[in-house]
N, C-alpha and C positions, 0 to 999 in steps of 0.2 A: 504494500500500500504506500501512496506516497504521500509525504506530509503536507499538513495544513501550509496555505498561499497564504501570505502577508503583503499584499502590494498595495498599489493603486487602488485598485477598486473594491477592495476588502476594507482598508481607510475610509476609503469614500461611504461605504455603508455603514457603519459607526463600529467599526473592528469588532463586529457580532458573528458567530458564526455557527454555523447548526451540521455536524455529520450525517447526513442519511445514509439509509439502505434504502436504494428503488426498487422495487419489485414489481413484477408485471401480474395485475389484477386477475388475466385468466387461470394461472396456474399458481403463481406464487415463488417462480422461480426469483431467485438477485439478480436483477441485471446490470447493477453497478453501483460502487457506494459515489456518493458526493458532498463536496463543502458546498452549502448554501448560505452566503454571504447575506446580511440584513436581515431586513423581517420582510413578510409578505409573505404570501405564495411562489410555489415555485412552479412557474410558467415555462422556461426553456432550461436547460443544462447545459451550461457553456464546456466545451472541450477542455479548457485550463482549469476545471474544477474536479472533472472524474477525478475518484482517486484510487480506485482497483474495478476490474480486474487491468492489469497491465495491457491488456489487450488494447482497450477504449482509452487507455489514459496515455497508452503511446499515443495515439494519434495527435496531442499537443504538439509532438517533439517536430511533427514532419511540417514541412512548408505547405500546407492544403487550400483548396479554395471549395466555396460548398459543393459547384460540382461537383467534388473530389469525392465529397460524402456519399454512403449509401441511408438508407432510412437505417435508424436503432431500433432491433427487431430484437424479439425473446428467446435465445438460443433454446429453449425448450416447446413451445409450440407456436412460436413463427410470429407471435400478434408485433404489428408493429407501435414501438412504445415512442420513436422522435420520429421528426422528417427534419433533416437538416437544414438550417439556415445562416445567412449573416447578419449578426444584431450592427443596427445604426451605429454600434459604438468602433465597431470595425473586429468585432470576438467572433468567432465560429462555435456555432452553439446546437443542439437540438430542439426544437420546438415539441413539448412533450404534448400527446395526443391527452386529450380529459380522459377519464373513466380506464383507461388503459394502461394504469399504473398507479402504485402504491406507496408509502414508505413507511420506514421504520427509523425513530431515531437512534440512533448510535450513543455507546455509553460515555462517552467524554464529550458531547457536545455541547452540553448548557453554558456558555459563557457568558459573562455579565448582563447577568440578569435575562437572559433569552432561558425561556421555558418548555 
């Protein structure tokens, strides 16, 4: 797993941060843990935030454009959980489908005062 980001835009959301496990609502399989930076809901999942399985969390590393991307699909019955996108801020991210996915929070997530 790779460790928690501290940048720019971790700052920019009040240095809050919440670990999930996504899961995918048809079966229940993990399809990736993530740092979700601020409050709100979590609406897309930017590639620089995966943080296992190494699989999805390489693909930070490589030079990609969303073309590049395929949709984020449930390695166990196929449901597809993103369609790839680029956020306005210039991040390459998943735009997560409603109802087709889950989470779980992760045991060291609650930072300052996020519940």
């Amino acid at each position: 797993m790779r460790p928690i980001k501290k940048d720019s835009y971790f700052r920019s959301r009040g240095s809050v941060y919440r670990k999930w496990r996504i899961v995918c609502a048809n079966c229940q399989t993990v399809a990736f843990d993530y740092q979700k930076d601020g409050r709100g809901p979590l609406k897309r999942a930017y590639l620089n935030r995966i943080l296992a399985p190494e699989s999805l969390a390489a693909l930070q590393d490589q030079p990609l454009a969303a073309n590049d991307l395929h949709a984020l699909k449930c390695e166990s019955c196929g449901s597809v959980l993103g369609i790839p996108m680029l956020h306005w801020e210039g991040r390459l991210a998943f735009r997560l489908v409603p109802g087709q996915w889950g989470k779980k929070v992760m045991s060291d997530s609650a930072k300052k005062g996020i519940r």
